[in-house]
ZAZALO-340285 format. One record per atom (N, C-alpha, C, O): residue in one letter; z, x, y. Coordinates in steps of 0.02 Angstrom, whole numbers, padded with zeros to 5 digits, always signed. Atoms other than C-alpha are relative to their C-alpha. Layout:
BEGIN
aZXY...
END
This chain:
BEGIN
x+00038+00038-00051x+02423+05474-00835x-00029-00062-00032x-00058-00059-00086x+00023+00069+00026x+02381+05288-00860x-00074-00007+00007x-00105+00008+00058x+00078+00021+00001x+02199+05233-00917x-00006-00066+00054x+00040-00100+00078x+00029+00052-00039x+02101+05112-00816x+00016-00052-00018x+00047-00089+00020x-00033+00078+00031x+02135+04965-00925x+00069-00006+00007x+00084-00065+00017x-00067+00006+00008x+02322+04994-00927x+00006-00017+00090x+00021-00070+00117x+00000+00026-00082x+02315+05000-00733x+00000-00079+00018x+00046-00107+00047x+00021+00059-00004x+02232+04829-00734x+00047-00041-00013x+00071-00082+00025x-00045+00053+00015x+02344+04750-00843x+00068+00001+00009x+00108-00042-00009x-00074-00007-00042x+02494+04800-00767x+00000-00019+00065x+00058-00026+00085x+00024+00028-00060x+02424+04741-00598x+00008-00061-00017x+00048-00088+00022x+00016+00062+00008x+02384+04564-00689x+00077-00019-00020x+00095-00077-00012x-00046+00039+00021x+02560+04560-00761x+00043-00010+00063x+00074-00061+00076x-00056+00000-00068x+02656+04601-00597x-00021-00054+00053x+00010-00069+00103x+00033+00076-00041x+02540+04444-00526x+00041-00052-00013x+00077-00089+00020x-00022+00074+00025x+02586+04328-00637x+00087+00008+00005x+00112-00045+00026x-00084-00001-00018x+02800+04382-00626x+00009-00031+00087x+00047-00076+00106x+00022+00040-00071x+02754+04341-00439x+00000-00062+00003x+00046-00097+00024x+00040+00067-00001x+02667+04196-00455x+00065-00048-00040x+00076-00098-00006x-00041+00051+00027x+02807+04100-00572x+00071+00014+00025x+00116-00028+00027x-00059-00019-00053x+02943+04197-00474x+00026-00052+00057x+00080-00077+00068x+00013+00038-00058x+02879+04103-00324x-00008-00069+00000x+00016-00108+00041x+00004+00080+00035x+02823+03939-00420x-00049-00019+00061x-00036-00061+00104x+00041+00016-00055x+02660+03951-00309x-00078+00022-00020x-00126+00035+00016x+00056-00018+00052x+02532+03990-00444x-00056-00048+00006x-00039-00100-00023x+00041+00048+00020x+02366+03887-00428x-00023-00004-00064x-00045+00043-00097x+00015+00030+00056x+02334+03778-00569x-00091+00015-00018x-00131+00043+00019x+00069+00020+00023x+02161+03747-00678x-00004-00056+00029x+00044-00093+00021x+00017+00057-00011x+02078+03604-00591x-00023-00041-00072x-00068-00032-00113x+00038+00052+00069x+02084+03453-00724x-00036-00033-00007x-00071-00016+00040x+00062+00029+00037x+01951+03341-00796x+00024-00064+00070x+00079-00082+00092x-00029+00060-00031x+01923+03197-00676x+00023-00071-00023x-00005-00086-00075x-00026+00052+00058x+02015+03027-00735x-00062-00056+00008x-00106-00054+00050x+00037+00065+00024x+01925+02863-00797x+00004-00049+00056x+00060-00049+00081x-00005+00052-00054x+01900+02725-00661x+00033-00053-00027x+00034-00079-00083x-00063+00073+00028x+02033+02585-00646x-00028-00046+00005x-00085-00053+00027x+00040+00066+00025x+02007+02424-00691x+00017-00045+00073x+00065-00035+00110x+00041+00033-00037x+01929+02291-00572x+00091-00050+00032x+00124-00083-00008x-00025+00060-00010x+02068+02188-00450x+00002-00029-00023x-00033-00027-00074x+00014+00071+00015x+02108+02020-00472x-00008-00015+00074x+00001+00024+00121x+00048+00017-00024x+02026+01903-00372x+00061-00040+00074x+00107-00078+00058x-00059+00034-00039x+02133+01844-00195x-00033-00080+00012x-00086-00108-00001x-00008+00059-00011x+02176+01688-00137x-00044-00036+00016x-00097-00005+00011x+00044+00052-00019x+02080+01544-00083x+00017-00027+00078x+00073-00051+00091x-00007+00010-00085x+02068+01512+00115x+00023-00062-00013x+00020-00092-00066x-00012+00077-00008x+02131+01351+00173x-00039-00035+00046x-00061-00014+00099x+00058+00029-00013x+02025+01206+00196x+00035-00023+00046x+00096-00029+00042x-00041+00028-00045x+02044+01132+00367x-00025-00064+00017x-00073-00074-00021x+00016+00084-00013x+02010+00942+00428x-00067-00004+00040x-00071+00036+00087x+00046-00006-00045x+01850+00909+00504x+00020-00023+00074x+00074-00053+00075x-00006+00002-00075x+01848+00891+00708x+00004-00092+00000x-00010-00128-00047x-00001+00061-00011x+01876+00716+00789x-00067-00013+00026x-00088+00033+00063x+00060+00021-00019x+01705+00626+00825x+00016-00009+00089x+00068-00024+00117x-00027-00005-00078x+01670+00642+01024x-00011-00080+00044x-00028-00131+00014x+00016+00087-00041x+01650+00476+01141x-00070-00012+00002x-00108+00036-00001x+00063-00007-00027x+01498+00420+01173x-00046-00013+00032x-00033-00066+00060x+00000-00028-00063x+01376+00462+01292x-00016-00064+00047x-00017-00124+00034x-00022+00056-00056x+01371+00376+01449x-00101-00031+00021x-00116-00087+00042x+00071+00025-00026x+01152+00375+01483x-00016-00054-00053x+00011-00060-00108x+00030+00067+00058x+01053+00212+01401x-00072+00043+00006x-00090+00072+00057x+00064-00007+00000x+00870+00259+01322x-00020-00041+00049x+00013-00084+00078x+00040+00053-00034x+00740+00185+01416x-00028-00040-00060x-00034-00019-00117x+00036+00054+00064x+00658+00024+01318x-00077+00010-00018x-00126+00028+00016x+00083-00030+00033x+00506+00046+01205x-00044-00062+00044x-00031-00105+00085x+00040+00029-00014x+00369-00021+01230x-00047-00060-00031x-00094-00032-00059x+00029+00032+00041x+00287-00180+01151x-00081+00005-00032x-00128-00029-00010x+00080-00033-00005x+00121-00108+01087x+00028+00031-00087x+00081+00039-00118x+00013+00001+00048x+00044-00065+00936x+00012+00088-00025x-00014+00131+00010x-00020-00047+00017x+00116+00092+00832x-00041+00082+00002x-00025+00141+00000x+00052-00075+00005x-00036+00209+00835x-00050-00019+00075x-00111-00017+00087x+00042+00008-00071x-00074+00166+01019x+00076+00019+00036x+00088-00017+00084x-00078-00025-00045x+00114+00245+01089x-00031+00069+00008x-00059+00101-00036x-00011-00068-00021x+00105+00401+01191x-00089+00000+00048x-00113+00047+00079x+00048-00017-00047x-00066+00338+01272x+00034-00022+00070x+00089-00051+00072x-00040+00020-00071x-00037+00314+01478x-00010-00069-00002x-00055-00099-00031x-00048+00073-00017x+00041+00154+01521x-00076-00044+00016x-00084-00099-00010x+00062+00065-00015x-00145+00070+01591x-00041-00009-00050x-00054-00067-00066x+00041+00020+00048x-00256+00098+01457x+00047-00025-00065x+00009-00057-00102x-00012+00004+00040x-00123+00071+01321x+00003-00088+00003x-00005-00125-00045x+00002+00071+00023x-00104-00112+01382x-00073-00038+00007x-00087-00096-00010x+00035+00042-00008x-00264-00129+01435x-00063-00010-00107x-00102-00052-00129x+00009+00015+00085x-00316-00104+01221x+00042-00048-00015x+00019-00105-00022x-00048+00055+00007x-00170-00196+01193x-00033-00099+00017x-00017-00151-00012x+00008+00061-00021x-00243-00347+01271x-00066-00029-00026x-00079-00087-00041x+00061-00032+00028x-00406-00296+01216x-00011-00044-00093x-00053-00086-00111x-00003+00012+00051x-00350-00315+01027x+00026-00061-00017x+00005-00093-00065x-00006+00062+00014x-00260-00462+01043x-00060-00059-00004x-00069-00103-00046x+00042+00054+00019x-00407-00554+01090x-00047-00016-00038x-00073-00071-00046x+00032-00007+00055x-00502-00501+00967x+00023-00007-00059x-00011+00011-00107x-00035+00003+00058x-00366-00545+00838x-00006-00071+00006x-00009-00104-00046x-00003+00061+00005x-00372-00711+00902x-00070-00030-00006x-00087-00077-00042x+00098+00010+00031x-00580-00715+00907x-00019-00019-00073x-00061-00059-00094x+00012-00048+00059x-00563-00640+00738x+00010-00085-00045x-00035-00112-00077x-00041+00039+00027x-00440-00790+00678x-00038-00070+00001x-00036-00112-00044x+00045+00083-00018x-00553-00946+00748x-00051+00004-00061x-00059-00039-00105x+00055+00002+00043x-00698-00866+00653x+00014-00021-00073x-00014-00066-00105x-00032+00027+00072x-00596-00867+00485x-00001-00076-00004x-00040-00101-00045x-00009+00056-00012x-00565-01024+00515x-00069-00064-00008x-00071-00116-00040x+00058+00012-00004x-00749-01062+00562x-00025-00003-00093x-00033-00051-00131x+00035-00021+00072x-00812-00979+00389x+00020-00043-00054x-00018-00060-00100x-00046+00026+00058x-00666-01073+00287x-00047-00092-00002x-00056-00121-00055x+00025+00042-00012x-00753-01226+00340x-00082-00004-00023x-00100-00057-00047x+00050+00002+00043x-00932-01180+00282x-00035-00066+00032x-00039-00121+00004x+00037+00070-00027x-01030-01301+00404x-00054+00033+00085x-00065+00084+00117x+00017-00008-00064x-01114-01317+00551x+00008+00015+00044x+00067+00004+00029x-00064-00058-00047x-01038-01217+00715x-00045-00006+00064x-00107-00006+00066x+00031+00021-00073x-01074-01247+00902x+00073+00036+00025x+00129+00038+00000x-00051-00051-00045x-00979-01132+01036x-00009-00046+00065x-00065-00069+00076x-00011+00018-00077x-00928-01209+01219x+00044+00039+00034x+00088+00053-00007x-00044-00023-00040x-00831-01128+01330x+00031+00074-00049x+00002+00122-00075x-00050-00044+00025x-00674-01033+01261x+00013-00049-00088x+00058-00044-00130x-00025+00019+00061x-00700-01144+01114x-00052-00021-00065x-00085-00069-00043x+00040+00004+00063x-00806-01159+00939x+00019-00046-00038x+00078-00052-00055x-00002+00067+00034x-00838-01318+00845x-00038+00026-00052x-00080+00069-00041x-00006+00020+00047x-00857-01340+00679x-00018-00039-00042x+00005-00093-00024x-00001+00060+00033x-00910-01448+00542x-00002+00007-00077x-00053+00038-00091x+00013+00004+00066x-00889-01461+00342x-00041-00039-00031x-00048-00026-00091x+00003+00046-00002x-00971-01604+00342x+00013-00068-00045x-00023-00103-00080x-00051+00062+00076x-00851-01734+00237x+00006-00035+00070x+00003-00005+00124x-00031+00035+00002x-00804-01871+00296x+00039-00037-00052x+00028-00063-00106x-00080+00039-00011x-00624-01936+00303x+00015-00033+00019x-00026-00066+00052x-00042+00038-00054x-00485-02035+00372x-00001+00040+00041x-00041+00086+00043x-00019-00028-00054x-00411-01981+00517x+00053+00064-00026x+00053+00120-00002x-00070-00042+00000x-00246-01899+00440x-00038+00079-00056x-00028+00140-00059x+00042-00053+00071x-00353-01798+00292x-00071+00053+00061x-00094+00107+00044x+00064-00033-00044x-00499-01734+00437x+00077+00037+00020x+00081+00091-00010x-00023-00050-00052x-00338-01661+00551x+00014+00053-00059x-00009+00109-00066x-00005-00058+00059x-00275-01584+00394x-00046+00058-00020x-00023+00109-00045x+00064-00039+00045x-00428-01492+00335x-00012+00036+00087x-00054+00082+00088x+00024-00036-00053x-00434-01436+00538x+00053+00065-00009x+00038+00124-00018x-00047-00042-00012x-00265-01358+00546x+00011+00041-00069x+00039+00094-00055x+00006-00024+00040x-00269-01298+00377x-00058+00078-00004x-00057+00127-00041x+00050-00055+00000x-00424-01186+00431x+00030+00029+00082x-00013+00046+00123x-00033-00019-00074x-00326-01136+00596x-00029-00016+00057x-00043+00025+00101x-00002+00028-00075x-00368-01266+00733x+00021-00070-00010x+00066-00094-00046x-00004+00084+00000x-00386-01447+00763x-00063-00027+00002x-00119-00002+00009x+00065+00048-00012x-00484-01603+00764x-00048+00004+00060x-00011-00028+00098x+00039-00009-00053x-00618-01578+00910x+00015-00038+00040x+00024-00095+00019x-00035+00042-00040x-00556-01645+01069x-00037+00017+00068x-00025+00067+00102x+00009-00024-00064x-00662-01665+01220x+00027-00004+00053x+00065-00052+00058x-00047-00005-00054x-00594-01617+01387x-00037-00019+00073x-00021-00041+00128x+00066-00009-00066x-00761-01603+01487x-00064-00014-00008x-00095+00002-00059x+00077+00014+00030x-00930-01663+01501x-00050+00053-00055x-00094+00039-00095x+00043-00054+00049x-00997-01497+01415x+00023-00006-00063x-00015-00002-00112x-00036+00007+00064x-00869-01521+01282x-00031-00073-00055x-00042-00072-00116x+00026+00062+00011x-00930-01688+01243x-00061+00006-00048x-00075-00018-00103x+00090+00002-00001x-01109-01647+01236x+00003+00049-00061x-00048+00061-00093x+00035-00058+00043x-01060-01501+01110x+00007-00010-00072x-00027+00009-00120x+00001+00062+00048x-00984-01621+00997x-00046-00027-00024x-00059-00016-00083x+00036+00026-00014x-01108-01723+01029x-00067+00031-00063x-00096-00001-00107x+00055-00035+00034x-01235-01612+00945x+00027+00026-00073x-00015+00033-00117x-00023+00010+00074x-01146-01589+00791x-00018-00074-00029x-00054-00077-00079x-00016+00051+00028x-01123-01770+00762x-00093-00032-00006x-00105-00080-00043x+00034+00029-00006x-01301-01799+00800x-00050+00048-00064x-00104+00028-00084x+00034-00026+00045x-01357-01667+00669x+00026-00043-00066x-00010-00048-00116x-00047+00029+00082x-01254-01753+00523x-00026-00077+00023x-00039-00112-00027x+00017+00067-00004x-01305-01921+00598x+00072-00065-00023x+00075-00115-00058x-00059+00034+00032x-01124-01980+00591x+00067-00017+00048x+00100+00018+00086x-00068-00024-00071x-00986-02045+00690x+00057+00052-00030x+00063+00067-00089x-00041-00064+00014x-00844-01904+00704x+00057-00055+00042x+00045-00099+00084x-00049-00012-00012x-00665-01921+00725x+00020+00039+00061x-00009+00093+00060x-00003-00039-00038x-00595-01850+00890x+00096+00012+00003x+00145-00014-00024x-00083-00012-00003x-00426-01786+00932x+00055-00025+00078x+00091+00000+00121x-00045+00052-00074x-00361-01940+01054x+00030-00063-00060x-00003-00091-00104x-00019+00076+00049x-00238-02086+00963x+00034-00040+00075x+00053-00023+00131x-00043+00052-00068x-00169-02235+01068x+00072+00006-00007x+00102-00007-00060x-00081+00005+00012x+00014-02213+01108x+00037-00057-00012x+00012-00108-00035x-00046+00078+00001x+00167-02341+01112x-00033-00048+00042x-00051-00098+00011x+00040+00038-00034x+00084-02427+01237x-00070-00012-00007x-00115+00031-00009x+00082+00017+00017x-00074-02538+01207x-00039+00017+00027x-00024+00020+00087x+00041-00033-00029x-00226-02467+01248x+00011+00057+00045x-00032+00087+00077x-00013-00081-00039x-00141-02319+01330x-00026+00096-00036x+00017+00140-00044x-00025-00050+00045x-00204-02163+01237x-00022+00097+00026x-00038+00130+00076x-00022-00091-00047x-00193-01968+01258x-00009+00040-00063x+00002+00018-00120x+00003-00055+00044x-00227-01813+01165x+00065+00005-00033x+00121-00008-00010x-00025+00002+00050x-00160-01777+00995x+00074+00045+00013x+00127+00038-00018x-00076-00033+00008x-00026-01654+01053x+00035-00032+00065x+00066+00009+00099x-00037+00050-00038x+00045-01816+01184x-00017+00001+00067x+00001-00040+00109x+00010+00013-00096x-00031-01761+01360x-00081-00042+00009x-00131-00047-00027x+00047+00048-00018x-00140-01876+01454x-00057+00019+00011x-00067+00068+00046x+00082-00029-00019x-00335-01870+01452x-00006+00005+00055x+00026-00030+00094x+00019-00015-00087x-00402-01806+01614x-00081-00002-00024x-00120+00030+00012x+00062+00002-00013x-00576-01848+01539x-00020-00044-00051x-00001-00031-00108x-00001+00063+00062x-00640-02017+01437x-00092-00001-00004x-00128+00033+00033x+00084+00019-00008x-00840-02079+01391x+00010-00057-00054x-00022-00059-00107x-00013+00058+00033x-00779-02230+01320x-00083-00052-00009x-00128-00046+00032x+00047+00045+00015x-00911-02357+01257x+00014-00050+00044x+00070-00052+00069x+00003+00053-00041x-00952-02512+01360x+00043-00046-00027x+00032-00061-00085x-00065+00070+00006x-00797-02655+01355x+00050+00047-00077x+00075+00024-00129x-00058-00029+00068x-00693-02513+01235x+00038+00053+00066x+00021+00089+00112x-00025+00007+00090x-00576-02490+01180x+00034-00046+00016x+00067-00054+00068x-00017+00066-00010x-00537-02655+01132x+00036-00028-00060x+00043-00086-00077x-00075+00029+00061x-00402-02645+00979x+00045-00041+00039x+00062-00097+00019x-00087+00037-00025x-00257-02708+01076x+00050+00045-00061x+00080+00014-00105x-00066-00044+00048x-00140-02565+00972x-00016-00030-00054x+00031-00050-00088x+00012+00019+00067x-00247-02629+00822x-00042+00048-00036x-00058+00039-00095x+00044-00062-00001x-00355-02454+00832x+00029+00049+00022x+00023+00063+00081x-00041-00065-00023x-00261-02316+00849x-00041+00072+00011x-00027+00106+00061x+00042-00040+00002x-00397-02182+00811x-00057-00016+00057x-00075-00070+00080x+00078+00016-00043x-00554-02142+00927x-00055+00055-00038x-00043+00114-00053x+00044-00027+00021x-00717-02098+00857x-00043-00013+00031x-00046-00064+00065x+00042+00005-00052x-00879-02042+00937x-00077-00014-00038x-00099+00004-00092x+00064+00042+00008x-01045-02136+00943x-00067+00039-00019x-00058+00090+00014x+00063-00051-00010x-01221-02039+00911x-00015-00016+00080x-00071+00002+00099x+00039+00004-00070x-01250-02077+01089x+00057+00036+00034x+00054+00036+00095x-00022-00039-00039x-01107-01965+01130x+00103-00035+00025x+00158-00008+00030x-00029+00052-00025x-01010-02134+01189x+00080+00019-00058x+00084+00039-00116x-00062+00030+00055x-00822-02163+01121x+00034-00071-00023x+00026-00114+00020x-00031+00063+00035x-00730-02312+01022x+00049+00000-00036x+00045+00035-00086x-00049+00016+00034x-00572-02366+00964x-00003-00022-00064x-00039-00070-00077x+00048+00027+00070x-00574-02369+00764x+00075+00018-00025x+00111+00063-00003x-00034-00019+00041x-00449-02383+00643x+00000+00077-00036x-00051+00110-00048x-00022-00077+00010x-00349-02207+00580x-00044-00009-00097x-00076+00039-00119x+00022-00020+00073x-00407-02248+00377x-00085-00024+00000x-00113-00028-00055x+00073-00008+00004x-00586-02272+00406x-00029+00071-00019x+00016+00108-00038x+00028-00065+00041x-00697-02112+00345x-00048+00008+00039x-00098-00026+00029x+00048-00029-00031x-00792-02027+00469x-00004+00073+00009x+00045+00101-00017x+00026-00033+00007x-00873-01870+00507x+00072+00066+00034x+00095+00071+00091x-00063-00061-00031x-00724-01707+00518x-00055+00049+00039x-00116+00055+00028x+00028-00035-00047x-00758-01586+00660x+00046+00016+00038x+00082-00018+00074x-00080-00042-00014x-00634-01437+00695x-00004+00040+00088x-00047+00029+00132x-00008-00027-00099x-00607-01353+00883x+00053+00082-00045x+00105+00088-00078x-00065-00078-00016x-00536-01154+00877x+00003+00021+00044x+00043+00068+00053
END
């Protein structure tokens, strides 16, 4: 009678004659393998053309507005009514310079401020030294204008230069930028150059007179 062990291993051998009989034996599971090495790297897409630019469009902006850069986006009434505001205060601003550059005496009429350094000049050296300080020679238009003159010339005690010359025609004459006086205070039997006085200068009494342009009288600016 066969022992226990002999049993066994006569059981295990009649397995394995089976098993390679059949060629259906499971294996030892083997070791797992090493990781493969890394792709290479694919192709490169193809680059394509940029799009055609489109037409263009058919609405127009609306037009800006003429106004000052840090005054846009207020409403339309107050922005011009600053606007109008600042201008005239740029142009106020500008007379005064003008005033100061001059360093004289100063009389206001109307819409306009007189002036004085007090030099006397010719005629051509006084307009210079006006427009140079941003106006002109003082030019009355109107009895008040006259009178405001007037009071300059009578502080300096001097005749002044005004801004009237005689044109081509004798004894015809007219303000400095060519239009005709619409207001005179000529002196008694003047002006009586005959186109031998081209300049007019004014009297301490206010009065005017035909005087040669290189004579040297009293400058007195208008802004």
């Amino acid at each position: 009678m066969q022992s226990y062990s002999s049993y066994v291993l006569t059981a295990i051998a009649t397995l394995l004659v089976t098993c390679h009989a059949l060629r259906k034996c499971p294996g030892i599971p083997g070791l797992p393998g090493i990781p493969g090495l890394p792709g290479r790297d694919g192709l490169k897409g193809q680059i394509r053309l940029p799009g055609l630019i489109g037409p263009p469009g058919s609405l127009i902006g609306r037009p800006g507005r003429d106004s000052l850069p840090w005054l846009q986006g207020l409403p339309d009434s107050l922005d011009t009514e600053l606007h109008d505001v600042l201008i005239n205060l740029k142009h106020r601003l500008s007379r005064l310079e003008g005033v100061l550059a001059l360093n004289g005496k100063t009389r206001e009429v109307g819409d306009k401020i007189l002036a004085s350094n007090g030099k006397e000049v010719d005629f051509a050296s006084a307009l210079q030294s006006c427009e140079e300080a941003g106006g002109t020679i003082a030019t009355p238009m109107n009895e008040d204008e006259n009178k405001a003159i007037l009071g300059i010339v009578k502080q300096y005690n001097r005749y002044a230069y005004l801004g009237i010359k005689e044109g081509q025609t004798s004894g015809q004459f007219m303000y400095i930028n060519g239009m005709p006086l619409n207001y005179t205070k000529w002196h008694q039997y003047e002006p009586n150059g005959k186109g031998t006085e081209k300049c007019v200068e004014m009297y301490t009494d206010g009065s005017w007179n035909d005087k040669k342009c290189n004579m040297h009288r009293l400058t007195i600016c208008e802004f």
